[in-house]
C-alpha positions in Angstrom: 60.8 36.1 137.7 60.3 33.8 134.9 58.6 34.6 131.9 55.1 32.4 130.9 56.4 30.6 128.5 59.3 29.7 130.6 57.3 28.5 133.3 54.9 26.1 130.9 58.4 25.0 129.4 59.6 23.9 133.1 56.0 22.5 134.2 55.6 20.7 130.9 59.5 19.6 130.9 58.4 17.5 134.5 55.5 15.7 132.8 56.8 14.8 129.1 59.6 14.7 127.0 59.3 18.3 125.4 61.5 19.7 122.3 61.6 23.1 121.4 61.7 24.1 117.2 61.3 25.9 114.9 61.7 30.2 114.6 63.0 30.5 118.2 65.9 28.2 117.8 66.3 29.1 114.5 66.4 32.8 115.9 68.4 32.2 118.7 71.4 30.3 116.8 71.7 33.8 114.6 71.1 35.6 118.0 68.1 37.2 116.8 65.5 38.2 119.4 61.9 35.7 119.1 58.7 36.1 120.7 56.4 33.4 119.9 58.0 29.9 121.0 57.0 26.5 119.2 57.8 23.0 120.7 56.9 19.2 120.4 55.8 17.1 123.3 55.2 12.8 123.1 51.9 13.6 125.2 48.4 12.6 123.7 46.4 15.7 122.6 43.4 15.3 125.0 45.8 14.3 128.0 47.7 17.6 127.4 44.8 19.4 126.8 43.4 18.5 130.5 46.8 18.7 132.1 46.8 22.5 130.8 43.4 23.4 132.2 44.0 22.2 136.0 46.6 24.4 135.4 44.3 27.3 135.3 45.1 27.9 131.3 42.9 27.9 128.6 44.2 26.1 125.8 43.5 26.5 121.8 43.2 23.6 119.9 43.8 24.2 116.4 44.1 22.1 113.0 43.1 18.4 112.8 45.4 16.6 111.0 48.0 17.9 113.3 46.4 19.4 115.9 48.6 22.6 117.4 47.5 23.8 121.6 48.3 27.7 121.4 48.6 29.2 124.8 48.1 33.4 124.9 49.6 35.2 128.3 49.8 38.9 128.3 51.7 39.0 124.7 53.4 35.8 125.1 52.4 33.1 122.5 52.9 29.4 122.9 52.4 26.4 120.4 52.6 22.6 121.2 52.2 20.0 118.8 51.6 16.1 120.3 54.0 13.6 118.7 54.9 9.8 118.5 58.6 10.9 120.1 60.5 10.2 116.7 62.0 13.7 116.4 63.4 12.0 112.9 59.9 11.3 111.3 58.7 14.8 112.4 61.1 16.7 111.1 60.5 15.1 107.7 56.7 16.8 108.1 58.5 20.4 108.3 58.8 22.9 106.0 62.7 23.7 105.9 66.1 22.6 107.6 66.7 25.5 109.7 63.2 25.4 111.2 63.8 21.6 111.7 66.3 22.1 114.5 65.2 21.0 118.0 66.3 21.3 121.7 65.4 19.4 124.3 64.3 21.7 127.4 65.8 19.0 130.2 69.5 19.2 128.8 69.7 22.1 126.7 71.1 19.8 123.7 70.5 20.1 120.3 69.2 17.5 118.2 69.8 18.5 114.0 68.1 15.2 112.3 68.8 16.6 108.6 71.6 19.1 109.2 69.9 22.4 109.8 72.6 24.1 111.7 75.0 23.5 108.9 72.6 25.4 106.2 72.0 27.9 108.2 75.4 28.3 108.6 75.9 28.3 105.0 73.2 30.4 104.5 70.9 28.0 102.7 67.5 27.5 102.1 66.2 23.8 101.9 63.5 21.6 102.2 62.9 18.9 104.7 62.3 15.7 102.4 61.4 16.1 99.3 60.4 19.1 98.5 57.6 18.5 96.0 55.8 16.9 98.7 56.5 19.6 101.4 55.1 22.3 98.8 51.7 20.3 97.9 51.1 19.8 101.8 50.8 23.1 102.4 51.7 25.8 99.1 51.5 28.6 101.5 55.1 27.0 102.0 56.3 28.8 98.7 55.3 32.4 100.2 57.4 31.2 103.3 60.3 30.3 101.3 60.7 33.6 100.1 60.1 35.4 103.1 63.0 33.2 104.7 64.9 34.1 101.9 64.9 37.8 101.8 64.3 38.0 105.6 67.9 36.0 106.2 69.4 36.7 103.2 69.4 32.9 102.1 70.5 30.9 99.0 67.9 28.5 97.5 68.6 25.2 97.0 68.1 24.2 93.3 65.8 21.1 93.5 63.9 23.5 96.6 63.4 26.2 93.9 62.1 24.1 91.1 59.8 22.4 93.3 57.9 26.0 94.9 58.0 27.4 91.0 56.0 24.1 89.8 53.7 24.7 93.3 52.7 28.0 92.7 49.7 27.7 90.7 48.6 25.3 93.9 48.2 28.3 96.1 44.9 29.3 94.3 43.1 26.9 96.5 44.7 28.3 99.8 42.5 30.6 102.0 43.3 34.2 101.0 44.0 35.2 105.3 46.7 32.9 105.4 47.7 34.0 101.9 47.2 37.7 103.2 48.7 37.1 105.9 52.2 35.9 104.4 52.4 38.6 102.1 51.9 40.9 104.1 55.4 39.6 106.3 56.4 39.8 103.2 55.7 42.8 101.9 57.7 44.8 105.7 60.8 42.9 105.4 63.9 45.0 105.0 64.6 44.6 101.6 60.9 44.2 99.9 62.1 44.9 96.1 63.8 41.5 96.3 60.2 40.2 97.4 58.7 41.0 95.0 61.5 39.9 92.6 61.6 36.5 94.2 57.5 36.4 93.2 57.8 37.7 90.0 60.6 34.8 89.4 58.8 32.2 90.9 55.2 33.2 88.7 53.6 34.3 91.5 53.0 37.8 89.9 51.6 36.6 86.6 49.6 34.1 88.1 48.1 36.0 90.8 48.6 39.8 90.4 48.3 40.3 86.3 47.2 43.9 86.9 50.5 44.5 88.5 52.6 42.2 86.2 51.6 44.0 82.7 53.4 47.2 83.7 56.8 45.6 83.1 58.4 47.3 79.8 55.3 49.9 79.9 57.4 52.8 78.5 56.7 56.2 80.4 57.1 60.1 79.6 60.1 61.8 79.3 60.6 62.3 83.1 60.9 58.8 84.2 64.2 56.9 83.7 62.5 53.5 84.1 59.6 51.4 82.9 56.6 51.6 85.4 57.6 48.1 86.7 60.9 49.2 87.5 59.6 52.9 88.6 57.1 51.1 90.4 59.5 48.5 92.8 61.5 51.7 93.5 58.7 53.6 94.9 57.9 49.8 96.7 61.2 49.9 97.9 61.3 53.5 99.0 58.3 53.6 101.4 58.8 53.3 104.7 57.8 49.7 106.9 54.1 49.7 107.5 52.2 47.7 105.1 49.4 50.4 104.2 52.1 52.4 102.2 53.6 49.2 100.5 50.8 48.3 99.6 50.3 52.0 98.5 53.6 52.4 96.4 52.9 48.8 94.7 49.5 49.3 93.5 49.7 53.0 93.2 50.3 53.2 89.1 48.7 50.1 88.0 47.1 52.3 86.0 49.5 53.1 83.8 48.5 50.2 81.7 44.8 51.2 81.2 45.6 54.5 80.5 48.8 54.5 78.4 48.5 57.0 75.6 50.0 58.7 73.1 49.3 63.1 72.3 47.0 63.4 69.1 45.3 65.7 66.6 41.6 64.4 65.4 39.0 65.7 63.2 35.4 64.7 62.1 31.4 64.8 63.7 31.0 64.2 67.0 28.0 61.5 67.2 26.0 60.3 69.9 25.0 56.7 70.5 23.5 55.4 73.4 25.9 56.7 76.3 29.1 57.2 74.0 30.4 59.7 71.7 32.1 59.3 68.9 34.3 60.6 66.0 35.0 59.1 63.1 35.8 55.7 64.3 37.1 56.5 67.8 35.1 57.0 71.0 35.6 59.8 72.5 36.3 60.3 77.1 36.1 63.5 78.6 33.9 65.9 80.2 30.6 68.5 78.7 30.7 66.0 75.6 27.2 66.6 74.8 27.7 70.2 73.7 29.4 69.4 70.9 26.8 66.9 69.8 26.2 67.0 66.0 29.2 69.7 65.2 32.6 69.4 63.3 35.1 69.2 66.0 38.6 69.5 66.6 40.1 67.1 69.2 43.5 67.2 70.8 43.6 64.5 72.9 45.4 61.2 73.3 44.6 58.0 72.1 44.8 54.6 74.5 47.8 52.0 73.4 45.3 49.3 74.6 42.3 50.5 73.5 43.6 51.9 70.1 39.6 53.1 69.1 39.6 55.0 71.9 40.7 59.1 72.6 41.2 61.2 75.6 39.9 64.3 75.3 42.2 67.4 76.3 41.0 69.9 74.1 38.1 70.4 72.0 36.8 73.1 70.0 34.2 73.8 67.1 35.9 73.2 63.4 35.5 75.3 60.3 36.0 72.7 58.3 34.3 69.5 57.4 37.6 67.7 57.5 37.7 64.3 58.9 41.1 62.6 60.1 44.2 61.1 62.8 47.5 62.3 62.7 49.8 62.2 65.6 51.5 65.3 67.6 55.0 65.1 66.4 57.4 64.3 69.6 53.8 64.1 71.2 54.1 63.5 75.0 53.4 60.2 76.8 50.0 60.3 78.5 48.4 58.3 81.7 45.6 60.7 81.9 43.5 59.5 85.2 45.7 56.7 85.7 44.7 57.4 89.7 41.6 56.7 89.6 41.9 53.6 87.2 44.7 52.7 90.5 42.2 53.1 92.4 39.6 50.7 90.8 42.3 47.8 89.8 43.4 47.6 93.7 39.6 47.3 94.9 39.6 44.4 92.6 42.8 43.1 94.2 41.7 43.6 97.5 38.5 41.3 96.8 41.0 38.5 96.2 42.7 38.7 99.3 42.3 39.8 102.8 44.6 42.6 103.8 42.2 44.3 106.2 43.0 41.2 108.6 47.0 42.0 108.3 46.3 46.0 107.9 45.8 46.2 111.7 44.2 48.8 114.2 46.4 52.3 113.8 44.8 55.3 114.4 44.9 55.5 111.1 44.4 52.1 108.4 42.7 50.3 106.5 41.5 48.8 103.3 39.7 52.5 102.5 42.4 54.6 103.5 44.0 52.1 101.4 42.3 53.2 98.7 42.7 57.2 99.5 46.3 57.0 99.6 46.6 55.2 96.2 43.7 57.7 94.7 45.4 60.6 95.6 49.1 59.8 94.9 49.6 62.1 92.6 47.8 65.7 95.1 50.9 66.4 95.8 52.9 67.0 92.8 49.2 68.3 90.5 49.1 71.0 93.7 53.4 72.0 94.0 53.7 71.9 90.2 54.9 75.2 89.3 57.3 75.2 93.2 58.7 71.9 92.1 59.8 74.0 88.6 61.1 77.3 90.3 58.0 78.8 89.0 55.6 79.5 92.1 55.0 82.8 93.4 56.5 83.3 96.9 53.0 85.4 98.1 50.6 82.2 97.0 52.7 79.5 98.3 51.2 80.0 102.5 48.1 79.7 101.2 48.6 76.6 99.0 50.3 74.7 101.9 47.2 75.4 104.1 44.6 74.6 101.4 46.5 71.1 100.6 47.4 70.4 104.4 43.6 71.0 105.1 41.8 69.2 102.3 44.0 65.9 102.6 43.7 66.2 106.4 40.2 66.8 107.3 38.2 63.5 106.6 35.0 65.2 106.9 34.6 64.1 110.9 38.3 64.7 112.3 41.5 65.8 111.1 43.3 63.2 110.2 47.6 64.2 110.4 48.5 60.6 110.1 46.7 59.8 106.6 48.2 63.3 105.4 51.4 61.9 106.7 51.2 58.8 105.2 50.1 60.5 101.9 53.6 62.8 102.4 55.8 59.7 102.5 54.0 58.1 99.7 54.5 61.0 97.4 58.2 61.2 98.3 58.9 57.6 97.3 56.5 58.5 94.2 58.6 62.1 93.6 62.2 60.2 93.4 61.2 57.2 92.1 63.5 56.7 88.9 62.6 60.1 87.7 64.9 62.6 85.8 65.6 65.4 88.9 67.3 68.2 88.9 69.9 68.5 91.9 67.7 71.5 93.4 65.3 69.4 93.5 65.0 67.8 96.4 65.8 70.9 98.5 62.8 72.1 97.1 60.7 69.2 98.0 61.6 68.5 101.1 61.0 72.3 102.4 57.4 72.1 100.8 56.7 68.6 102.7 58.2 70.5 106.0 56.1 73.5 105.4 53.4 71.0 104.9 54.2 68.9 107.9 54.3 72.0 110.4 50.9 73.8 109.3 49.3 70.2 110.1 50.6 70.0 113.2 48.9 73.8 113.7 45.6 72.5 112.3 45.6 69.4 114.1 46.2 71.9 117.4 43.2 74.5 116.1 40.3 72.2 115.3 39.6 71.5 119.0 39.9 75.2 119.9 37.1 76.6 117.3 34.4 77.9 119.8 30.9 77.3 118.1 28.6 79.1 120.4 28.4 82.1 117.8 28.0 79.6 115.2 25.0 78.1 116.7 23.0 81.6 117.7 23.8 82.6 114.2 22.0 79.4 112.5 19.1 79.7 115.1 18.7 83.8 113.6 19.0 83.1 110.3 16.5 80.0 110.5 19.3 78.0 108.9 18.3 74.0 109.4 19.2 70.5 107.7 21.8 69.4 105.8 22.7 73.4 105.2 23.8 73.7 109.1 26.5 71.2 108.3 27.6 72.2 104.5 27.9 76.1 106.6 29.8 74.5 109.3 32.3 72.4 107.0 32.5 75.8 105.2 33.1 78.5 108.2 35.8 75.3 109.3 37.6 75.4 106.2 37.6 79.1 106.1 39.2 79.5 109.9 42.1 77.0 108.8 42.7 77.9 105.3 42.5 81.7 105.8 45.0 84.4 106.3 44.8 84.2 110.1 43.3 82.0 112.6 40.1 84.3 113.8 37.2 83.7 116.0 33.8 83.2 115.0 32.2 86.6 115.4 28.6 87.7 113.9 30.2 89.6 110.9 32.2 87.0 109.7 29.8 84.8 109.8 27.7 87.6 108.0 30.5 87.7 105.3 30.6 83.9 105.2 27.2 82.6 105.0 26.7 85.9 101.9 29.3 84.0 100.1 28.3 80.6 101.2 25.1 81.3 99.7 26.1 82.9 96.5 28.5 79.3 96.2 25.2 77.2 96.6 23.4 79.3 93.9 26.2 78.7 91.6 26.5 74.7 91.8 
């Protein structure tokens, strides 16, 4: 049986003229498999249009200037663009040579109008024309020409090159789907670190992704080998094929930059003004400031590179001095204290610029929030293992630890989530041996804690559906429990059933146990 596209290739082949170009017989000269097929038919729009519809089809029209049809059968996609017949003046419209090559569906012959067989063949990369022209007629052109290039592993033909790098700056008037879009092709292929290389060497990156562009030759601690650009395209390069977690290992230390800081030593009064405190000529960041309001303080902290007036507060205690002053920790560490969170915020303000949810797709698990999560909580993994991943944990709290962590970056609140705790697993793996100083023992170590953790949330995943809340319910109807408490109890007695020793059933003194200790918690916050 032939497929659908066949079949409209064959019908349509009867009527017209009809060429087929572009990706599929690009594809099918390297004998690569294609899906979608693209072709060229000397038929008048509106004729081909009606022809298509006594078919039984519904056609697509799309574009004005040169209007595509699209057909859609069952996962098949066809395109057909209307043309004068000169295959010679439409190839000059194209993008590249080696999408410029056509066959004609009656004889099977190819037809190569400015020699893209023989660049393919060569393995270059080259624009139909002139190639200043082809880039200002549509800059989303430049994105293609480095997908092509990393995607076939393709030279760049030098007047081709100089012509996308002076077209860059034109893609700030192109819609940010089809911009989205691009990148994220892009951002899946096999080999993305040259991607991003290619963008960076074009000025993509300055131009259009400065937050991500000022982390090259950010110097880190003592543990990383590379600069956070560098430490950043190997954790890009590292995560597995699925756009959320590129996305995740490129944007996941952006802020690095922000909160770059060096280990200090201050003294002097800690003053209030407005919202801010400050000390001597600094402002001061950190938690309970207001107690010391008014007092001689001792700060060790960590003062900002960027924001040179500013100090991270780490320690602080009362002074019994009057002493005012800065000095530097001598061999002081390298600091990036909440450098998630800042992450966090500088990709929100990405994602406003572009349109990745419509490229993200529908998984069970996705999305421009989750998104978010995964690039918040990057660094769970290694703040929860950190004495394990130093040979220091105690064997008899490890169980326990797994549980807590495979529950809390599970449970969403509604379901239990073992895909976003997956996704966070593979993320902090590219994070964990991404240009850092490691030990060789290391990686045994790590990769036993992410199976440990892997195995109890399979369990969990298996025991949420099981938990039998008819006790539950009796005991909230006794005990005259009502609003928002039934569900902060529930969240709590869940917790408590997958985080405990042993999985146990809900029986009136546990919950007699629990709801004592609930309480007392409530009291306390």
């Amino acid at each position: 049986m032939e497929s659908f596209q066949q079949e409209i290739v064959r019908k349509l082949s009867k009527i017209s003229p009809l060429y087929l170009v572009g990706g599929a017989i690009r594809d099918g000269i390297l004998n690569l498999p294609t899906k979608d097929l693209d072709g060229v038919i000397n038929f008048p729009v509106e004729e081909l249009e009606k022809v298509l519809q006594e078919w039984g089809l519904y056609p697509l029209r799309i574009g004005a200037k040169h209007p595509t049809i699209s057909l859609f059968h069952k996962g098949e996609r066809i395109d057909l663009i209307p043309f004068d017949g000169s295959l010679e003046r439409d190839s000059q419209r194209r993008d590249f040579t080696i999408n410029a090559i056509y066959q004609d569906t009656r004889t099977g012959e190819y037809i190569d109008p400015l020699g893209g067989v023989a660049d393919l063949k060569n393995q270059l990369l080259k624009a139909c024309g002139k190639p200043e022209e082809r880039f200002q007629e549509d800059p989303i052109r430049v994105l293609r020409l480095v997908r092509f290039t990393v995607k076939y592993g393709l030279e760049i033909e030098q007047k081709t090159w100089e012509a996308a790098q002076n077209a860059v700056h034109l893609l700030a008037d192109t819609a940010a789907e089809r911009i989205s879009e691009e990148l994220g092709r892009i951002f899946v292929l096999e080999h993305p670190e040259t991607s991003i290389r290619l963008l960076d060497e074009l000025g993509y990156i300055d131009a259009f992704l400065p937050e991500l562009a000022r982390l090259k030759g950010l110097v880190q601690n003592r543990y990383h080998t590379k600069d956070a650009w560098e430490h950043t395209l190997h954790v890009f390069r590292n995560t597995p094929s699925r756009l959320m977690l590129r996305l995740a290992g490129l944007f996941h230390d952006l802020g690095k930059w922000e909160t770059a800081s060096r280990e200090c030593y201050a003294w002097g009064r800690c003053t209030q003004e407005n919202q801010e405190f400050l000390l001597e000529q600094f402002r001061l960041h950190g938690k309970q400031l207001h107690r010391w309001n008014g007092q001689y303080v001792e700060v060790h902290g960590a003062r900002l590179d960027h924001y040179p007036d500013v100090i991270q507060v780490k320690h602080i205690k009362k002074s019994n001095s009057r002493k005012a002053g800065f000095e530097w920790v001598k061999d002081g560490k390298r600091h990036f204290l909440g450098h998630e969170k800042e992450s966090r915020r500088l990709t929100q303000q990405i994602l406003a610029r572009y349109r990745f949810s419509m490229v993200l797709g529908n998984e069970d698990w996705g999305g421009e929030k989750e998104l978010l999560w995964l690039i918040e909580n990057h660094m769970s993994g290694t703040l929860a293992f950190m004495s394990e991943l130093r040979g220091e944990g105690k064997p008899s709290e490890l169980f326990h630890k797994i549980k807590r962590f495979a529950w809390e970056k599970g449970w969403d609140g509604h379901t239990y989530q073992m895909e976003r705790l997956y996704a966070l697993l593979d993320l902090w793996r590219a994070d964990f041996f991404g240009g850092k100083q490691r030990e060789p023992q290391d990686e045994e170590i790590f990769e036993k804690l992410q199976q440990k953790i892997r195995e109890e949330a399979q369990n969990m995943r298996e025991r949420v559906p099981e938990i039998q809340w008819q006790e539950f319910a009796e005991f909230v109807r006794e005990h005259k429990i009502s609003g928002r408490e039934i569900g902060e109890f529930k969240d709590a007695i869940r917790k408590q059933l997958m985080v405990g020793k042993d999985f146990q059933t809900i029986n009136k003194a546990f919950l007699d146990k629990e709801y004592k200790y609930f309480q007392a918690k409530r009291k306390r916050t």
